[in-house]
N, C-alpha and C positions, 0 to 999 in steps of 0.2 A: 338532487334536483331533477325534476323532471322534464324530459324533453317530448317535443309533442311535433310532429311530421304533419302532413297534407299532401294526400292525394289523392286518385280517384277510387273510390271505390266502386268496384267492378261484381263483388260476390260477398251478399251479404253476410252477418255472424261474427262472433268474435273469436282470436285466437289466444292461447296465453302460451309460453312457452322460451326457449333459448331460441338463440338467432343462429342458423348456419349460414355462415356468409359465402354466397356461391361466385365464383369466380366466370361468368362465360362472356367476355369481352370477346368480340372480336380479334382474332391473331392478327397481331404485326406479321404485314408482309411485305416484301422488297423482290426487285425485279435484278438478274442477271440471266446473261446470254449466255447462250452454251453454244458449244461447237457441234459442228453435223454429226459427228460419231455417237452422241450424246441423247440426242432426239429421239430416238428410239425407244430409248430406256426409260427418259423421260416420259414419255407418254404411258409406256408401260404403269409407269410407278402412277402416275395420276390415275389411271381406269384399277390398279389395284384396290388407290383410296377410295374410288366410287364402289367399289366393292364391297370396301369395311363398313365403307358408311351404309351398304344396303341390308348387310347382315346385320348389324347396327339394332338398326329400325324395325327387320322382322323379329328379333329375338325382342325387343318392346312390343311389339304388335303382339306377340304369341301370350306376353302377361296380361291381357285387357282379359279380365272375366267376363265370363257370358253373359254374367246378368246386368253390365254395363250395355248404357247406350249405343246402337251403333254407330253413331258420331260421329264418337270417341274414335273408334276404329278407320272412319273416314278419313279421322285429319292426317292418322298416320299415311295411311293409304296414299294420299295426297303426296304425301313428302317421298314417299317411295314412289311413283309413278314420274315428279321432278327431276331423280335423280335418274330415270330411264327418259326425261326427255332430252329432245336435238339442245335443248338450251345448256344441258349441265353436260350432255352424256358426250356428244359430238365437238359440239362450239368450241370447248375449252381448249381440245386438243390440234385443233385446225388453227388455234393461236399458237399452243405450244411448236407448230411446224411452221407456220409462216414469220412466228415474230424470234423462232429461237428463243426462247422467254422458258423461264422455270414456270412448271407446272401451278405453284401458290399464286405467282402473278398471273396468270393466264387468266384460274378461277377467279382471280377479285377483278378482271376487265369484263368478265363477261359479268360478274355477279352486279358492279355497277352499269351496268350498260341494261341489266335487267331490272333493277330498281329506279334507275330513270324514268322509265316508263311506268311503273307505279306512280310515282313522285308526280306524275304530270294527271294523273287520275282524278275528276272531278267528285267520286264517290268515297267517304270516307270510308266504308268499309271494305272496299275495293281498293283503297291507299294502302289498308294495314296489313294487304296480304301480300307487301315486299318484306313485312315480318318472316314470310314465311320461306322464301329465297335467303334472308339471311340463315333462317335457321337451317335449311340445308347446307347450304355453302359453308358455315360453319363446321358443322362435323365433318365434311371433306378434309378440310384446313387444318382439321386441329390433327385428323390420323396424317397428312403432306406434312405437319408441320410435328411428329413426332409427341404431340401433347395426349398425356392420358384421360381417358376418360372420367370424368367426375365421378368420385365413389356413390354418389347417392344413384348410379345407376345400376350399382350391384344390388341386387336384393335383400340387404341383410338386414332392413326392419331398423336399424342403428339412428334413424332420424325420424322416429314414432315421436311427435309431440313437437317438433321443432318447429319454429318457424323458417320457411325462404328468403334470405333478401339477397337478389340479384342484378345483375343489370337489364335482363331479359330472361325469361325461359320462354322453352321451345312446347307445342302440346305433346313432345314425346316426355319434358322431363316432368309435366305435370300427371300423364299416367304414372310414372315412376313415382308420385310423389302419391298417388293414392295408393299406389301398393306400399309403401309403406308407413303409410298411415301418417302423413304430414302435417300438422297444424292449421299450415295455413301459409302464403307468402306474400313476398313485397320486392314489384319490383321498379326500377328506377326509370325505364321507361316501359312503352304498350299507351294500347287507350283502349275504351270499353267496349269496342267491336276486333278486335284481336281471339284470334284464336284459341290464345291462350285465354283469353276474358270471359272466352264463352265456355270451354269448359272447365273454368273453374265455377262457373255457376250452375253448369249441367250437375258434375260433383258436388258443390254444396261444400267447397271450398272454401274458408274466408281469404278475400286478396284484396290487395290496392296494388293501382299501376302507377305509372309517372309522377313516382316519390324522387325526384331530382335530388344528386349527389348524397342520398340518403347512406349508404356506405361508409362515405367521410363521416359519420357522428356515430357509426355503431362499431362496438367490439365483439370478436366471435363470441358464441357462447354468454350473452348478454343476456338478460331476459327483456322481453317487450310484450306487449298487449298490440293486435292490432283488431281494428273496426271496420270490415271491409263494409259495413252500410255507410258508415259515416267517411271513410276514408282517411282516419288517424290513424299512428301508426306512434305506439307512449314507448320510452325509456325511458331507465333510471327512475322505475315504478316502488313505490314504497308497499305496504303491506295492505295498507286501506283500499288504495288501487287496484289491488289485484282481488284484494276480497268483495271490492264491488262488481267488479268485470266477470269474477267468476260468475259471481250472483246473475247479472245481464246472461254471462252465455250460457248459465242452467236453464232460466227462462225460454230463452231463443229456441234453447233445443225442444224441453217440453212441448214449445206453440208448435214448434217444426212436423215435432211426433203427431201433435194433436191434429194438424190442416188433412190428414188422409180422409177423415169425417166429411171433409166437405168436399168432397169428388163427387158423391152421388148426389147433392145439395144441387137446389137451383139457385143460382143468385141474384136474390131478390132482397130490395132495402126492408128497414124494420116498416115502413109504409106501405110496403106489399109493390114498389114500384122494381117490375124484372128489368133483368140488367144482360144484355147478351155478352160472352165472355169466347172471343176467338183468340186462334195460336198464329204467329209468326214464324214462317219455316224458312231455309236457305236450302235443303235439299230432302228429295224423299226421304234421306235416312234420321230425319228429324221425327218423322211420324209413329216411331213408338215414346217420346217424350209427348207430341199430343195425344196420344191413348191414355197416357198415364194420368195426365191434367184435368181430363175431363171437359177438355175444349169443345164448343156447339160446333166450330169448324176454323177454316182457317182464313185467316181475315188478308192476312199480307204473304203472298209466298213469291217471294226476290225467287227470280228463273237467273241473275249473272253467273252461276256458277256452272250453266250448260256453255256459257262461251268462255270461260275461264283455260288456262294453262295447253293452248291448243291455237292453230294457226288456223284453222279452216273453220265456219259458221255451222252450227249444229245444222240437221234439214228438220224438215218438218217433221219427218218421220221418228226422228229424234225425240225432238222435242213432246211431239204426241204423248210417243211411249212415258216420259217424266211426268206429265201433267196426268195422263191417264192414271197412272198408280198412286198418282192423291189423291184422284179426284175416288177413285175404286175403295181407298183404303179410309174416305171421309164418310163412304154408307150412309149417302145423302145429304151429310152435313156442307154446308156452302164452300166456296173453295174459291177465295179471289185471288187471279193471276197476277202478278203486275209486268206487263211488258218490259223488257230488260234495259235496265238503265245504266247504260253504262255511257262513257265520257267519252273526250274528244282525244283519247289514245289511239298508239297504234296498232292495239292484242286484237280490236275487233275484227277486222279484217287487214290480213297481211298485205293487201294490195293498195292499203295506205300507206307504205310502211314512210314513203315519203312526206306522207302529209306534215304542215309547217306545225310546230308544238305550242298551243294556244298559253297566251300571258296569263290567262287566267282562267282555265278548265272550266271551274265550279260554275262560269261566267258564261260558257262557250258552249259547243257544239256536244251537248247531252242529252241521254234520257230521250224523251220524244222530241226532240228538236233532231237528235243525230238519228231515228229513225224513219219521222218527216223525210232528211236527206236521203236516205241509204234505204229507197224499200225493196231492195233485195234483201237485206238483214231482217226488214220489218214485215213483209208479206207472208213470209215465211212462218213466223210468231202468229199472227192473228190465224192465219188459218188452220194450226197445230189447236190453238184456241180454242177456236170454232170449233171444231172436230173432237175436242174431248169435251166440249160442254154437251154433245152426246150422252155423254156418259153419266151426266149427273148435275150438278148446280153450281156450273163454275159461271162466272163474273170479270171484269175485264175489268183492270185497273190499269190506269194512263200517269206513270210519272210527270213530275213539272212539269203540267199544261200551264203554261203561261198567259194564253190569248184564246178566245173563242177562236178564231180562224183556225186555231192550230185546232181545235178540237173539229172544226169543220173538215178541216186535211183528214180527221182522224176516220172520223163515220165514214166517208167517203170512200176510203180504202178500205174499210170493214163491208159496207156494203159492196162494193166489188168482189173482193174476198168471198161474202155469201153466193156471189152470182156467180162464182165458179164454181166451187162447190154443189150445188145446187145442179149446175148443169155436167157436174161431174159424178154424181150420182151418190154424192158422200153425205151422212148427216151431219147436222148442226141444230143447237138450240136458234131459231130465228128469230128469238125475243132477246140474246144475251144479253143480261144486265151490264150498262158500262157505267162504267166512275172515273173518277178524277185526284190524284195526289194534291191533298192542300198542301203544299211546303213553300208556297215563294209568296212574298207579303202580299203581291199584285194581286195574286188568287185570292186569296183571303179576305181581300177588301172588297172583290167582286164577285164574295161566294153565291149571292144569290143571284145574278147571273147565269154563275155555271149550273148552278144546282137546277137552273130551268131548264135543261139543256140534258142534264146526268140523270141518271136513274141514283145513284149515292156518290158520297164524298167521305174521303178519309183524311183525317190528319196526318201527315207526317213530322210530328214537331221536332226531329231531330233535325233536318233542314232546315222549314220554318223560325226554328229557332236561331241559327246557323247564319242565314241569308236576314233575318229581321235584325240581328246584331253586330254582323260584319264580322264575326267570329269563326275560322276554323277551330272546329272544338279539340281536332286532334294536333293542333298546334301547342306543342306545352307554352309556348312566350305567352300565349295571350287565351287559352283554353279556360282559367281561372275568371273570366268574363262569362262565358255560359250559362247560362241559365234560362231555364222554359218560366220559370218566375218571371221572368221579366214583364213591368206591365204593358208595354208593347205588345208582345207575344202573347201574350195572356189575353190581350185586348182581341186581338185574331182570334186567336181558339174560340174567344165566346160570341165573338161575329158571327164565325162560319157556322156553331152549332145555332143560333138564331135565325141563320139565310138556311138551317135545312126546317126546323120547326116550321118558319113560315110558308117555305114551299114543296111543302111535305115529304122532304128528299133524306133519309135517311144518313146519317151522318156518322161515323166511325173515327176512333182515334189509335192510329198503328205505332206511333213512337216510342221511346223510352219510357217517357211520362207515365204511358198506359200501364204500363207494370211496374213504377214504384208507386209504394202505396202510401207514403206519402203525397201524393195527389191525387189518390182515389179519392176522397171525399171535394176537394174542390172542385175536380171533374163531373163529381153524379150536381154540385148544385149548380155546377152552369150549363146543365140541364144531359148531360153525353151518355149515351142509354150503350153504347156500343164499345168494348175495348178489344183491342188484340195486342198482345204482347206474347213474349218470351215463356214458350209453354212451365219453365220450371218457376214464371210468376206468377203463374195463374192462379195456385188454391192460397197463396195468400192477399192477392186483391179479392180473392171472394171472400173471402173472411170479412173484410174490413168492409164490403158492400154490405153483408148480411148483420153487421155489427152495425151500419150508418143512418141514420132519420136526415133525408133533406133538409125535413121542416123546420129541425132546428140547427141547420147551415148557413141556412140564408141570409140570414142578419153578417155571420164574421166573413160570408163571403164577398156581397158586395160592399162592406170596407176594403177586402183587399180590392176586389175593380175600380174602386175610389183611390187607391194608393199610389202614390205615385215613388215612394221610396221603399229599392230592394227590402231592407232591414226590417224596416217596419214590416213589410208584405211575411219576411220571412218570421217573424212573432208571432204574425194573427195566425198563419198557415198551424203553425206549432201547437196554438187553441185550439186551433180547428180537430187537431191528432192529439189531445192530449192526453186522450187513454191509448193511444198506440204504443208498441213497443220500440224504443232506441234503434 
């Protein structure tokens, strides 16, 4: 009998293979007091395990071949750079001498005390990087707590074909798992801005995340199929099964080989109507994934990761130099900033550390509401801005703008900003294009408003979607509610792209959406000439743009804007794709 799992799928393709069941739970730890004599040694033994753990990490780091992503190499980087900050390297040990406490318990008071503060973060992708504290803290733990390291981090090639099913991996054990040549994995929890989520799709990994208690039904050594587009996850596969799936993932790869054709390709519908195709980046070292995509430029570039894992606010001089080497390495192509949207935590600036912990972040004091407050954080940004659109055709994009007023606060301080500049002898583009994040319903109902107001307007429908439904999507209880289908949501999208056709304000879609292609064709007929996603989706939404006629869309598409039920919408959608691939 066949059993059939759900969950999200994060990196498309299929896997076939045995299942290696990975064990990295969090260690059980328990707290005991030592005596003074004790303390010493103690501490010792904890900075030895920050030790292992670093050696750890570089001898993974030193396997990433060249011809891999720098990324890749980043995320490691990351996790090594944690384990040298005050949070891991200091903090634990100032407990192990004031509280008398063994070294295991030290690390999990600071490690929750550091995930708190995630946990209160109104950005989901800025939530999922308390993944990334577990995952150091973790390998501390396991060398304090005598645990050996999981064999698949030896090199010996012994899990070519396997699949992963974990409760978590770390993105050190997914380099490990491209060195030796992995299947594919599944893990019980994660969500699809995680770390690990992202490169597994950098790789070309198939994965699903937040397959709940999925462990209890599998045996090692099993065989499964998983769908990381679809996010199943089949046992107890009979032969039919596996000879169809093979068939699916011969295909997949074929299409996969074939997409390098359409790098040099414009993408343009079989109607001859062009389609602009931008990249999504979280850090410069994203910018050889858009080289290789053939991206016109980069539509969304998130700047949180300049005030990430650091107590003091980058300067402008900082920030300059980051925006400059995209703007340098874009050779004209556009480059939209989006000012840093981070929540009502206390990482952004340490001299909140008291501020009171809002009921409800998502709710609260973020994004350009907490730069409105804080323009010592904010002045600083627009004029770094300023000063690299110098250099080329960068764009200013404004997170949840909620209210005209706030957009009024906004120009207001940008215009100032120029008139120091200006009087400080520094260049600046004086025309900067500014825009606006569609993501909060209120927006979207009064995009034509804003769009009189904006020079462009970008979807964000991962919010959008998010705040239109009352749905945390990285909540497992209630994430299986999600969906940009919705006709709600739906109803939005095709508002704001009407409020920019009428007042001729260019309009852009930066979500998830935009890069599965599954909604490339619903997207080109409610009219969206503009996508940016995830540069390793890019050559296959052009594909399916260069494969799409409008003309003959329109009719299944406003059935679905006439639809008022998911199921149904989710059928016609399926006509709409029915020469797509699975």
């Amino acid at each position: 009998m066949t059993l059939e799992l759900h969950g999200i799928g994060v990196s498309r393709g299929v896997a076939i293979g045995k299942v290696h069941m990975l064990s990295r739970d969090q260690p059980e730890v328990s707290e005991y007091i030592l005596p003074s004599n004790l303390i010493e040694s103690e501490v010792q033994r904890y900075q030895a395990a920050l030790a292992t753990a670093k050696v750890q990490l570089q001898s993974i780091q030193e396997q990433i071949p060249n011809n891999i992503s720098t990324d890749i190499a980043a995320f490691i980087s990351t996790h090594l750079l944690m384990l040298e900050d005050k949070a891991l390297a200091t903090v634990p040990v100032e407990l192990i001498i004031t509280r008398h406490c063994n070294a295991e318990w030290a690390l999990k008071l600071q490690r929750d005390a550091l995930v708190s503060v995630f946990d209160e973060m109104d950005d989901s992708y800025l939530r999922t990087r308390k993944n990334d504290v577990d995952h150091v803290v973790n390998r501390i733990l396991r060398t304090l707590t005598n645990q050996e390291s999981p064999y698949h981090e030896a090199p010996s090639g012994r899990l070519k074909g396997y699949i992963l099913l974990a409760d978590d991996l770390t993105p050190a054990d997914i380099v490990l798992m491209q060195q030796q040549q992995v299947g594919g994995f599944a893990t019980e929890r994660g969500g699809a801005n995680s770390h690990t989520s992202i490169l597994a799709r950098s790789l070309g990994i198939p994965a699903i995340v937040g397959l709940r208690s999925a462990r209890r039904y599998i045996q090692d050594d099993e065989l499964l199929i998983i769908d990381g587009g679809q996010g199943i996850l089949l046992a107890g596969v009979d032969d039919s099964l596996i000879k169809k799936f093979q068939q699916r993932r011969a295909n997949q790869q074929h299409r996969l080989a074939a997409l390098a054709a359409f790098r040099s390709q414009p993408a343009v519908t079989l109607e001859g109507q062009p389609i602009t195709l931008e990249a999504n980046i979280e850090l410069p070292e994203d910018l050889p994934l858009v080289a290789d995509s053939g991206a016109e430029g980069i539509g969304l570039y998130r700047t949180e990761f300049l005030y990430m894992n650091r107590t003091t606010l980058p300067d402008e001089e900082e920030q300059l130099k980051a925006y400059a080497r995209v703007v340098e390495a874009m050779k004209g192509g556009p480059v939209n900033i989006r000012t840093v949207d981070l929540g009502a935590d206390k990482t952004v600036d340490g001299s909140h550390s008291n501020a009171s912990i809002a009921t409800n972040p998502a709710l609260g004091l973020r994004a350009i509401r907490l730069c409105l407050r804080k323009p010592g954080l904010f002045r600083p940004q627009l004029r770094a801005i300023l000063r690299a659109s110098a250099q080329g055709p960068v764009r200013l994009l404004l997170p949840m703008i909620c209210t005209l007023q706030e957009l009024t606060q906004v120009m207001a301080l940008l215009e100032d900003c120029k008139r120091e500049l200006k009087h400080q002898g520094l260049k600046y583009d004086p025309a900067l294009p500014v825009g606006a994040m569609i993501e909060v319903p209120a927006t979207a109902i009064c995009a034509e408003a804003f769009a009189r107001h904006l020079d462009f307007l970008s979807i964000g429908t991962n919010d959008l979607t998010q705040y239109t439904l009352a749905i945390d999507r990285i909540d497992d209880e209630v994430n299986y509610l999600y969906s940009p289908l919705h006709p709600a949501v739906l109803h939005l999208i095709h508002h704001t792209i009407a409020a920019g056709e009428k007042t001729g304000t260019a309009v852009s879609l930066c979500g998830e959406m935009a890069g599965d292609i599954h909604y490339t064709r619903l997207l080109l007929a409610l009219g969206l000439r503009d996508f940016s996603m995830h540069p390793a989706s890019l050559l296959e939404v052009k594909q399916v743009i260069t494969e799409s006629d409008q003309r003959k869309l329109k009719k299944l598409t406003q059935q679905i804007l006439e639809c008022c039920d998911l199921s149904e919408m989710q059928v016609l959608l399926e006509q709409i794709n029915e020469d797509l691939p699975n």
